[in-house]
N, C-alpha and C positions, 0 to 999 in steps of 0.2 A: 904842453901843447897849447893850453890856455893862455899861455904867458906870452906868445905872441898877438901883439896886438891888428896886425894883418891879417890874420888868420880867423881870429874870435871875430872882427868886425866883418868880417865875407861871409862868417857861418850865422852870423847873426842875421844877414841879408837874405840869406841864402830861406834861413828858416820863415824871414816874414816870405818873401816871395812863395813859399811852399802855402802857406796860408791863404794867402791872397787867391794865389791859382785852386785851391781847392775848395773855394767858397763859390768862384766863379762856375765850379764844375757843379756844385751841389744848387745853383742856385736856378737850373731850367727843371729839374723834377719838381722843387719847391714851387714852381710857375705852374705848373699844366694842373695837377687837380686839386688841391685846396684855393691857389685865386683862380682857376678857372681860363687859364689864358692858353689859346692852341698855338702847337709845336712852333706854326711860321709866325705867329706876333712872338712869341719869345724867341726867335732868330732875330726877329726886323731889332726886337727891343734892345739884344746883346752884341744888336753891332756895332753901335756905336764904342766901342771897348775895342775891338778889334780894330777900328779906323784910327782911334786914339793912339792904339799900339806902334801901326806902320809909321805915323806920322811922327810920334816921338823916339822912335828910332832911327828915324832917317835925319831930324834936327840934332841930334846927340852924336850919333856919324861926324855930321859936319861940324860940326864946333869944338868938339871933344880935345884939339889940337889946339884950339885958340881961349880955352878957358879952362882954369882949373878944375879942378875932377870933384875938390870939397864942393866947393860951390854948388857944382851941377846935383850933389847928391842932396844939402839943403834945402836946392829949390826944387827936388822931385821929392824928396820928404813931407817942404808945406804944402806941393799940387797935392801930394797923395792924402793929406789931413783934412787938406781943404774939401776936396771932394770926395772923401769919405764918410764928411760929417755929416748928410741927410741921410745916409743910409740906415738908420734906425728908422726906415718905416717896417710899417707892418700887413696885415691881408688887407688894408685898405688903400694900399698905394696907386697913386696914379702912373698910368705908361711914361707921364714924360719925366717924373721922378726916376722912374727905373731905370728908361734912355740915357739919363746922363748924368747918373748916381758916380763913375766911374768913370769917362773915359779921360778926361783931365791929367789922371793919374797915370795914364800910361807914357 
């Protein structure tokens, strides 16, 4: 089952995206009572991820026909590294780090 190579690279995708999505889910409890932030600034703050979403799914849409598929995985590879890399803050982090920790990546 391993041995195909289509297979293990989608499951391997498959498993980070499981990650990803489930740090986003664990990350509004972690918000409200140890840093103290209420429910609607942790909306206002996790939208920006959600605006990221729509908009790089409608540019992948369109182009997905006119560019190759490695490429496009590459350069959503180093968006996702790229802005993944400040997220090692901590209970001291400022809102506009948290705003735009992620949505780059989407």
């Amino acid at each position: 089952m391993f041995k195909d190579r289509n297979f293990t690279v989608g499951l391997s995708f498959f498993i980070v995206g499981i990650f990803l999505l489930a740090t986003m889910a664990l990350l509004s409890p972690f918000m409200q009572p140890p840093m103290g932030y209420l429910v609607i600034d942790i909306g206002f703050l996790l939208a920006p991820r959600g605006v990221g979403t729509i908009f790089a799914m409608i540019a992948v849409g369109k182009i997905s026909g006119k560019v190759d598929e490695r490429s496009m995985i590459v350069l959503g590879l180093l968006m996702m590294s790229y802005s993944l890399w400040p997220c090692g803050w901590g209970m001291k982090a400022p809102p506009l780090r948290i705003a735009t920790s992620r949505p780059i990546s989407q």
